[in-house]
N, C-alpha and C positions, 0 to 999 in steps of 0.2 A: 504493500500500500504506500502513496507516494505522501507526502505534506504538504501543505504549504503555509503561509501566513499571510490572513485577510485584511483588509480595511475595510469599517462600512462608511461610506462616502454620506455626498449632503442627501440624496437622495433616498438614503434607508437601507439600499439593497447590497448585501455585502458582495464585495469581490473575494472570491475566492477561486485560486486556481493551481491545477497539480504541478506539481515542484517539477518535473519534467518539463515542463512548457515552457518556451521562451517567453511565453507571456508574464507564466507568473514567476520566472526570471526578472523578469524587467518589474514589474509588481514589487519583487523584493527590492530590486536594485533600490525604487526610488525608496525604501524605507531606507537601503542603506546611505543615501545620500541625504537623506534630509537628519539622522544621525552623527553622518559624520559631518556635516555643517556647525553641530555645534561642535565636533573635536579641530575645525580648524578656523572657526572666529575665535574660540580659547588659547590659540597659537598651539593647540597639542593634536595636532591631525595624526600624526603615527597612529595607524592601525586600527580605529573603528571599522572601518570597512573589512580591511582582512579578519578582526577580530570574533565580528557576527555569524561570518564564515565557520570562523573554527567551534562558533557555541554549538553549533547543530551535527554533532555529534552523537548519535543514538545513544540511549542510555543502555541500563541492565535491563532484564528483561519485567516483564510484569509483575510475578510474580502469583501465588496460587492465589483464585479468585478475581483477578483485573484482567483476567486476558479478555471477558466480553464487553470495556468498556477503553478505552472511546469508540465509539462506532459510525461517528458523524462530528463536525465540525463543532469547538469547542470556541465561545463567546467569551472574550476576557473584556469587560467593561472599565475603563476608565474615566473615572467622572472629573476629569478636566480636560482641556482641551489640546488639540493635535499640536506638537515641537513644544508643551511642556516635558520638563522635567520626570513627570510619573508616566506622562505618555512615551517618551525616547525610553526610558529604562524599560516599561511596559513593552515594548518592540520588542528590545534586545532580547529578553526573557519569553517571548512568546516565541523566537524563532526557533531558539534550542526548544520548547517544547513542542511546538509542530513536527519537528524531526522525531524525538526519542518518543513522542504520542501515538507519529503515526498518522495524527489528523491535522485540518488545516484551525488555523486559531485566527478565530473573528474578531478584531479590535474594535470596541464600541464605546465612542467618546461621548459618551451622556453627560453633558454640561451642568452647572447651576446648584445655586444655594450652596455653594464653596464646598460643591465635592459631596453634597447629601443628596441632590435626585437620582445619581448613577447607583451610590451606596445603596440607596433605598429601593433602585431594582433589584439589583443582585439579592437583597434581605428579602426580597416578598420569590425571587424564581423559587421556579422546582431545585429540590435539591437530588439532583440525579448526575453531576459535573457535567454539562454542559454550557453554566452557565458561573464563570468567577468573577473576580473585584479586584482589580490592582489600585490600590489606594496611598496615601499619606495619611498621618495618625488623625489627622482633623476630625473625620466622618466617623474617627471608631474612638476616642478618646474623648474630648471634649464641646462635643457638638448635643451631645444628650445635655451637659450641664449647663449650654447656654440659646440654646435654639429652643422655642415653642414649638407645641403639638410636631415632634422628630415623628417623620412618618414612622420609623423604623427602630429596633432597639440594637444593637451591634452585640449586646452579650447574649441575649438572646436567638437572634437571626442571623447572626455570621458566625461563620467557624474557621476561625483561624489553621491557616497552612506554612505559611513561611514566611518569615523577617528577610527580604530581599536586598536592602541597601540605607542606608544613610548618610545623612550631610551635614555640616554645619550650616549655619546662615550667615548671611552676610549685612550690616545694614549704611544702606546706601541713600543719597539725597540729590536731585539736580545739581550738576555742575554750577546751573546758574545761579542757587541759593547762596556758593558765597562763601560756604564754610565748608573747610581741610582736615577738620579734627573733633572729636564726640566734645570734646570742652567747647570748642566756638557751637555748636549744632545746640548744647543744651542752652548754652548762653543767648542762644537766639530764640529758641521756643520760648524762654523764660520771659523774653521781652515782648515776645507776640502775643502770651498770656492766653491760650486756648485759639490763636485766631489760626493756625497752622494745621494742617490737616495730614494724616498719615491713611496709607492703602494698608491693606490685605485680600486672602483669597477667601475671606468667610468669615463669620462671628463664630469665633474659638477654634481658630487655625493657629497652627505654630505662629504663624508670622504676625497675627494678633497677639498672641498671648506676648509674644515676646517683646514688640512694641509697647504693652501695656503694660509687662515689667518693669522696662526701662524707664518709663512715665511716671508710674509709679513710684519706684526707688528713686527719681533725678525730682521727683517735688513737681513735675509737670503739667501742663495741660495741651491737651491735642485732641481733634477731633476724628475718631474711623473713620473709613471708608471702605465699605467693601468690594469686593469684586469678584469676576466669575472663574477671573485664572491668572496668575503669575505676566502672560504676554499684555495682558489690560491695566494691572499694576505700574510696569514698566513704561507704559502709554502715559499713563497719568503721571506719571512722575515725571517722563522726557515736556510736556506741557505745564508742569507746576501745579497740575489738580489735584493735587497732594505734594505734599515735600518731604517725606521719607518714607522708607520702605523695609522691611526687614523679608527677606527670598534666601534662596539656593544660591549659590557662584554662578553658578551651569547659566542660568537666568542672566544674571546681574551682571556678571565678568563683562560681555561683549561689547555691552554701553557702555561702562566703565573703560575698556579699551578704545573703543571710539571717544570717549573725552568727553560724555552727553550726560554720566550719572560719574558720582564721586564714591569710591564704598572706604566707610570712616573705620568699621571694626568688623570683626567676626564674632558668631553669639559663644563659637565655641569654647570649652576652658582653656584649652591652649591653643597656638599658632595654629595655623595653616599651612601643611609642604608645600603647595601651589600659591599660596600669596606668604610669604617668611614676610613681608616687609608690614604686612595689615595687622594691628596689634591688634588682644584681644576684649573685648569690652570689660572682663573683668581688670584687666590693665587702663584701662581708661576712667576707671574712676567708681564703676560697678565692681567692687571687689565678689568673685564667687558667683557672677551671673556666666548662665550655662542655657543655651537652648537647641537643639539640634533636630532635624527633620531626619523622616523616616519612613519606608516608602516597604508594603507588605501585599503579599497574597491570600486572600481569603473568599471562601465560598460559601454560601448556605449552608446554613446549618441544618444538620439531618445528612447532609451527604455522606454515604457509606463511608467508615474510617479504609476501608479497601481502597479507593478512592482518592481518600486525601492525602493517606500514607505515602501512594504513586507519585501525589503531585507533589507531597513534599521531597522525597527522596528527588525527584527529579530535577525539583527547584536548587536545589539545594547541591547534587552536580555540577547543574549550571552554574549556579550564582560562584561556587569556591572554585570553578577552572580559570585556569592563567587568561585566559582570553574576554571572560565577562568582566574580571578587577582589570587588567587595561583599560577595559571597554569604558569604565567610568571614571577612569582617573584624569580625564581632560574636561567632566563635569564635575569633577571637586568629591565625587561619592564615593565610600568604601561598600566593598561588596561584605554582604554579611552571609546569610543561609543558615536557617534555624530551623528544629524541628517544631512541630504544631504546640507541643508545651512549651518550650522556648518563646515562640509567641504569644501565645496566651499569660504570660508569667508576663512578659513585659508591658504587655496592655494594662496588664491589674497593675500594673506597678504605678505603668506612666496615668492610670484612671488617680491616685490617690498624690501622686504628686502634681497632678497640675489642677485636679479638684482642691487642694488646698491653697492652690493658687488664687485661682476663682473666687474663693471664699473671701482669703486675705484682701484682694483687691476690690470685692462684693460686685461683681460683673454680674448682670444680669438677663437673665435668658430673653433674646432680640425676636 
């Protein structure tokens, strides 16, 4: 049986086409070019292209029980938009599993409510694996503690498969705002007095919470703004409809290398290998602040543990082969690969530490 790896386009109807065919040759290609785009505005183009190559590597074999499943094209849902971040890693990851599956893997970019209307499909499908979720911790972490009527409950409805990669963030401001360093940036909010406005991709998104840390520990005021995905962030911010932003590198770097967005620190605890010169905001004056994004596999809950054991073992191949860590290292991500407790351990974890966040801050559900 041959593979391949789908898009579903503006129209609905997904392309899918046998890995045999020049068609869905060229079908791949352009994912691998719109991938490797971001490895060479990062200045780090070595090897995306060949790298995606080498993921689709067939795995072990099924194993007793999974040999009758996949048997038709399997739907990974991403609920932000296409040349994000969860969407390009979401690629990479679905190519090696088209191959070791066997089946073609349908990518569906279910937009809106920062990443909960895609979440909330994959929580109401059948849970038979045909239908997954490649997400950031947003829709599964803190979106229950600050979103109204959540269509969906994530400990409930999803069942975690695999911890697939994470990143530091980065936080950036128009070049044209004027300020070089987190000291002039707080110095100037202080002055504007609430009148300065800050993005994100959702009410209780990393890139929220983390900007409202900052707000909060710097004595701040600033106003949200949210948005549908990271590319519309970026937008407002290159126009000044907001004037900071807390994203991924992968994102931010490019502007930042064009001379259109300034980036003042990273949220990480330490340095950055790929920016050594961007200090770290707990060096800037936030002693001990730490915020990091994280980007996971997860499917309905009820799906046969036969099933997820597959996908996780498979993911989990993938993600620790020398070819998928290249694959991210010119977007700033380290590759991770966990088993389904693994994940689950860290959701409950990240649920109680950034719930105490929330609290501390008293954010209230939008």
């Amino acid at each position: 049986m041959t593979a391949a790896i789908g898009v579903m386009p503006d129209d609905g109807q997904p392309e899918t086409l046998p890995a045999s065919s020049s068609a869905a040759a060229s079908s791949i290609d352009r994912r691998r070019v719109l991938i490797s785009t971001v490895a060479w505005s990062l200045g780090g183009a070595s090897g995306l292209t060949g790298a995606t190559s080498a993921l689709a590597q067939p795995g072990a074999g099924a194993g007793p029980g999974a040999s009758a499943w996949p048997q038709r094209p399997i739907h990974l849902v991403v609920p932000f938009p296409g040349g994000s971040s969860p969407d390009l890693i979401a690629r990479l990851l679905a190519e090696g599993l088209a191959q070791s599956l066997g089946q073609p893997i349908v990518i569906e970019n279910k937009v809106g409510a920062g990443g909960n209307i895609g979440t909330g499909v994959v929580a109401k499908a059948p849970a038979d694996g045909y239908t997954l979720l490649f997400t950031i911790q947003g829709p599964l972490i803190t979106a229950p503690m600050l979103t109204r009527a959540l269509p969906y409950d994530p400990v409930r409805e999803l069942r975690p498969i695999s911890l697939v990669a994470s990143s530091p963030n980065v936080l950036v401001v128009p070049s044209s705002l004027g300020v070089e360093t987190v000291a002039q940036f707080v110095a100037l909010v202080k002055r504007q007095a609430g009148g300065l406005n800050y993005g994100s991709i959702g009410n209780g998104s990393a890139a929220h919470l983390a900007m409202a840390s900052l707000i909060e520990r710097g004595g701040l005021s600033m106003v949200h703004v949210p948005y549908a995905g990271f590319p519309q962030v970026v937008q407002a911010l290159l126009t000044q409809e907001v004037q900071a932003g807390v994203m991924v590198p992968a994102i931010a770097m490019p502007q930042v290398r064009a001379g259109k967005l300034r980036a003042l620190a990273v949220t990480s605890a330490g340095r950055v290998a790929g920016l050594p010169t961007l200090p770290t905001l707990a060096e800037s004056g936030f002693p001990g602040f730490e915020a990091t994004s994280w980007q996971a596999l997860l499917a309905p809950a009820g799906t046969p543990s036969v099933i997820v054991d597959r996908l996780a073992a498979e993911t989990i191949r993938i993600v620790k082969g020398d070819a998928f860590r290249r694959a991210l290292l010119p977007m700033f991500f380290t590759a991770a690969g966990t088993s389904p407790e693994g994940l689950t351990t860290l959701m409950r974890d990240e649920r109680q530490r950034w719930g105490q966040l929330i609290r501390q801050l008293k954010l209230k559900p939008e």
